[in-house]
N, C-alpha and C positions, 0 to 999 in steps of 0.2 A: 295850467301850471307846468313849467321845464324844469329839470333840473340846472340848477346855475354852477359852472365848472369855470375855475380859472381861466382866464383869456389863453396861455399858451396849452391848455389840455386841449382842443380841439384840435390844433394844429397839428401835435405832438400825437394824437388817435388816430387822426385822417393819411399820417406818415407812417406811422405803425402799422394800418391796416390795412394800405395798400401793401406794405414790406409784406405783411402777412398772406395776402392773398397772392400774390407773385411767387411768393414761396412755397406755399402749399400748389399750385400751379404748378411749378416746375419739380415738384417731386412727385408728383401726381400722373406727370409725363413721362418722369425718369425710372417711374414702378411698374409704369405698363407696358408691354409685349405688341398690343394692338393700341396705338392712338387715335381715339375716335376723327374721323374726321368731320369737318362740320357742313353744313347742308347733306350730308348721306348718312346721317346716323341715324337710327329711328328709336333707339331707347340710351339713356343715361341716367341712371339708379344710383343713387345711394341711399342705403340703406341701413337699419339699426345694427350694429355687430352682433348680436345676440342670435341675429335670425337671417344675418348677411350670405353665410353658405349656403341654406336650405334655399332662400330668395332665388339666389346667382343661380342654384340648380335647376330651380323648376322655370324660370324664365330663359335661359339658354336652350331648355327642351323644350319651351314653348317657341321661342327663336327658330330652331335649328327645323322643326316641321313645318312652318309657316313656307310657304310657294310663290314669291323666290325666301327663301332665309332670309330674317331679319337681323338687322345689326343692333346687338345691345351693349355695353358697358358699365362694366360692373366693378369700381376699384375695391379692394378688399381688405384695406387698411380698416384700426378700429380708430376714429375720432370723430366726434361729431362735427366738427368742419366737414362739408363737401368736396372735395378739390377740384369742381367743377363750378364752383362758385363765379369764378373769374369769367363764367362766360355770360354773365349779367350784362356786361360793357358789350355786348355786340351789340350793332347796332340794324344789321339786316334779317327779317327774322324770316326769310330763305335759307339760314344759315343753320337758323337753332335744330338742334330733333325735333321729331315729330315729337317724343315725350321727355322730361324732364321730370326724374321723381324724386326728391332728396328731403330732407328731414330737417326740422325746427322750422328758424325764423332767419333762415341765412340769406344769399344775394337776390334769392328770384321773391322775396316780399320788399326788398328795395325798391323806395319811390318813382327813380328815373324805370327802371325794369318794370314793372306794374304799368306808369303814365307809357312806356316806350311798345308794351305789347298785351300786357293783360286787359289793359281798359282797353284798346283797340279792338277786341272781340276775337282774338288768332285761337283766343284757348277756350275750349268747352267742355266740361265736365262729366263724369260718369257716375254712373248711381248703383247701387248694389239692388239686386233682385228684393232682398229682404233687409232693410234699414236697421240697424242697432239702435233701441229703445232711447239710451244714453245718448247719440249725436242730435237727436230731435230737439230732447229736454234742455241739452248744452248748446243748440245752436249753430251746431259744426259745418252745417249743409250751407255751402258759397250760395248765399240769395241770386249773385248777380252771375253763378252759373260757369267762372271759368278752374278755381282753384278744385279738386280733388281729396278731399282729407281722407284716408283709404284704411291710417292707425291715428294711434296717439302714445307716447310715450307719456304716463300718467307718474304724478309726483308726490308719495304720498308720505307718511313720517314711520320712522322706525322710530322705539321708544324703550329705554334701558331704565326701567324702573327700579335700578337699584342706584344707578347714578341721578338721579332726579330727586332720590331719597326723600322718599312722601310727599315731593310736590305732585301737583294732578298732572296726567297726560294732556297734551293739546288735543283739545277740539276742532278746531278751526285754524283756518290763517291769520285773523286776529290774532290767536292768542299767542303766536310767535313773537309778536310785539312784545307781548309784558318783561317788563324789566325782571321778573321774577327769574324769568329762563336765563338774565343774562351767563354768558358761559358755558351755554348747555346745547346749544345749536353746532351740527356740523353740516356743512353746506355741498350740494354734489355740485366741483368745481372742480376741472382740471387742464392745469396750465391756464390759459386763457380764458377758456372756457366757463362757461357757468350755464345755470339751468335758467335757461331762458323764460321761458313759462311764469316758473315762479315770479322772476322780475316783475314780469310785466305783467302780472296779475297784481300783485302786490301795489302798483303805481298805478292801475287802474282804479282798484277798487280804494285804496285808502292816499294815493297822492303819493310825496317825497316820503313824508312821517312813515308811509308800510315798507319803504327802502330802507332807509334810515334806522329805524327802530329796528326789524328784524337785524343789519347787519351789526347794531348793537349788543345783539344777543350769539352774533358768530362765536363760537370757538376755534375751527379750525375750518379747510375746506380738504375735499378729499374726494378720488376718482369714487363712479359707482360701485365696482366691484369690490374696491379696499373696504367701503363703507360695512358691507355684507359681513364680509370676516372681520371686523375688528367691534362692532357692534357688541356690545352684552360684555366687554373684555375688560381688562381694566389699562389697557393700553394711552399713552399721557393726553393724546390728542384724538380721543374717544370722548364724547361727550352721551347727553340723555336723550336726547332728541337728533334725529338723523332724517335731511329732505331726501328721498332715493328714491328712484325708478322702478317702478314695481314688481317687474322682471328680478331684479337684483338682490327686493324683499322676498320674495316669492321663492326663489334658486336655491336659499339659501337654509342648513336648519339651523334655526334659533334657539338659542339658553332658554329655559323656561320663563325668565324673568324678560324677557324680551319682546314688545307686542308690534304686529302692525296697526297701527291707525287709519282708515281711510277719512279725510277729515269731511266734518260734516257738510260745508260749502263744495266740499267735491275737490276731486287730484287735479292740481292743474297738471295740465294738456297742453304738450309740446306736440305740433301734427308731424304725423309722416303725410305727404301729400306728393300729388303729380300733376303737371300740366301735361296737357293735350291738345295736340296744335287739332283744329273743327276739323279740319280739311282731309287730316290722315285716320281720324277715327275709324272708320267703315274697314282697312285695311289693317288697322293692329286694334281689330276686337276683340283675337282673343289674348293680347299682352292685357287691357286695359278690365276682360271679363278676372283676370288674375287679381288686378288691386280690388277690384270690387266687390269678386265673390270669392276668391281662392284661396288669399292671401289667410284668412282664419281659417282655414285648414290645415296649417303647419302649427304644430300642438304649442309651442313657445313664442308664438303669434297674439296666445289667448291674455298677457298682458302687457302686449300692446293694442288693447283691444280695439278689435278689426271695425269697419264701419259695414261690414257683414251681420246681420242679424238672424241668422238661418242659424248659428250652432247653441247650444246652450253656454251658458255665462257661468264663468269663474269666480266672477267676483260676490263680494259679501251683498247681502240685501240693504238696499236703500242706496247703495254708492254711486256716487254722482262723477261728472266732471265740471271742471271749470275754465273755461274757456274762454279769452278775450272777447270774443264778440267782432263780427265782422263791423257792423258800424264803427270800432276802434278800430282795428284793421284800415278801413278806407281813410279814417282822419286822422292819421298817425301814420309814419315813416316806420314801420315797428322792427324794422332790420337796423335802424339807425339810433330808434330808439332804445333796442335790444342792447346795443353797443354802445352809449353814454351809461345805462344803468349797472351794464357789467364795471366796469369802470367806476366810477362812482363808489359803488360798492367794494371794490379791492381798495380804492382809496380810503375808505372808512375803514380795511382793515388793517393800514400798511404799517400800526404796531402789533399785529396778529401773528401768528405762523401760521402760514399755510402748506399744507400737506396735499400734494396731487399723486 
């Protein structure tokens, strides 16, 4: 089952998104000092903002000791677009870095990108000393060996138990559905953007009806961090239920009346991940020892939880993640389908206000 979109919304996405991508592209070049260049780069990061300076630092002095120096790239903007996205459309992969690390489900899960070089076998995967319990049980581990999942940006519910006023807190992603909450849901979306994850979780596990239904119980939408402070408030476009980045839940202290929920199917899981051209690994092992094993060692790393299993865990007992599943991944476009659901979804709310 697809989503079915008016005949001109396709057109009208596929114009916007290239406008989108050329643009973020070219401020992406107009912010940087050093323009990577292509075939001589050997790292291209992007990274969560939360944990994007600590990153840049210890992989510039991972860089800078390596014999000869390696070239890394690291933009330092905060949005979850890439601005490296645009280099999906190459088409000589002579050209790409040896690594590409960026975050969610943006150009480098793109069909043509995947058929043009991951299925080719260019990229092979790296495994941490000690595996995190959680990516086994979720699935996270690329079967077919080229993708990297190294964190996960987890999605789990804030919940304002005085605005929900004696209805029961969500359990599950199910229960986001019930008409009951309508009103009551505030969604982490800003400008364009939306939580990818969630989407496509949602369309996996329950069809259009988990898109649909949940954006029926939207109240507003709103960046991660505003989410944090305006929570438990009585502010107009604060609702009882908030989808947010756990980092964000975490950072933040909360009114007493304010609970995190980890829901019981588990946070969905937006990856941070890296491709690794086969050929260059032996030469950037120890950039690639860094996602593997290093990466949970920077203390605000612990929820984006690492695919490191060597530190002790932060999180509550029993908590899971939820994760698309590679076999979706292979039979799904999930960057394209990332992109009609965002859509979709602001069109069901386009009598809503949204707040970013």
């Amino acid at each position: 089952m697809f989503l079915a979109l008016p005949r001109a919304v396709p057109k009208l996405f596929a114009e916007r998104g290239t406008m989108k991508r050329l643009e973020h592209l070219m401020q992406s070049l107009q912010q940087q000092e050093d323009i990577p260049i292509m075939g001589k780069t050997d790292l291209l990061l992007y990274a969560p903002c939360p944990v994007k300076l600590v990153v840049k630092e210890r992989i510039e002095a991972i860089a800078a000791a390596a014999t000869p120096p390696l070239t890394a790239h690291i933009p330092m903007g905060c949005t979850s677009v890439d601005p490296y996205d645009p280099l999906y459309m190459e088409s000589d992969a002579n050209k790409l870095p040896a690594v590409i690390a960026s975050i969610g489900y943006g150009d480098f899960w793109r069909g043509e990108f995947v058929r043009r070089f991951v299925n080719t076998g260019i990229f092979e995967s790296v495994q941490p000393r000690v595996l995190n319990p959680l990516y086994a049980d979720a699935g996270l581990i690329d079967p077919a060996g080229a993708y990297t999942i190294y964190g996960v940006t987890p999605y789990i519910f804030l919940v304002d138990h005085k605005k929900l006023d004696g209805l029961p807190a969500p359990k599950n992603w199910a229960d986001l559905m019930n008409p009951r909450y309508r009103g009551q849901i505030v969604m982490c979306g800003d400008g364009d953007d939306m939580a990818d994850a969630v989407l496509l979780n949602q369309y996996k596990d329950f069809g259009e009806p988990g898109v649909t239904g949940l954006a029926a119980n939207i109240k507003s939408f709103m960046h991660s961090s505003r989410m944090a402070k305006v929570c438990g408030t009585a502010v107009p476009d604060a609702g009882g239920i908030f989808i947010i980045p756990l980092f964000f839940a975490e950072s933040t202290k909360l009114p007493e009346h304010v609970e995190i929920v980890w829901p019981e199917d588990g946070a969905a899981a937006s990856p941070l991940y890296l491709l690794a051209k086969k050929s260059e690994k032996a030469r950037l092992a120890p950039v690639l020892d860094f996602f593997a094993n290093g990466f949970g060692g920077i203390d605000s790393a612990a929820w984006f939880i690492p695919v490191d299993g060597s530190r002790p865990s932060q999180l509550p007992a029993g908590a899971k993640l939820k994760w698309v599943g590679w076999d979706f991944v292979e039979s799904n476009d999930v960057n394209s389908l990332r992109d009609i659901l965002a859509l979709k979804f602001r069109r069901l709310q386009a009598g809503t206000a949204c707040v970013s």
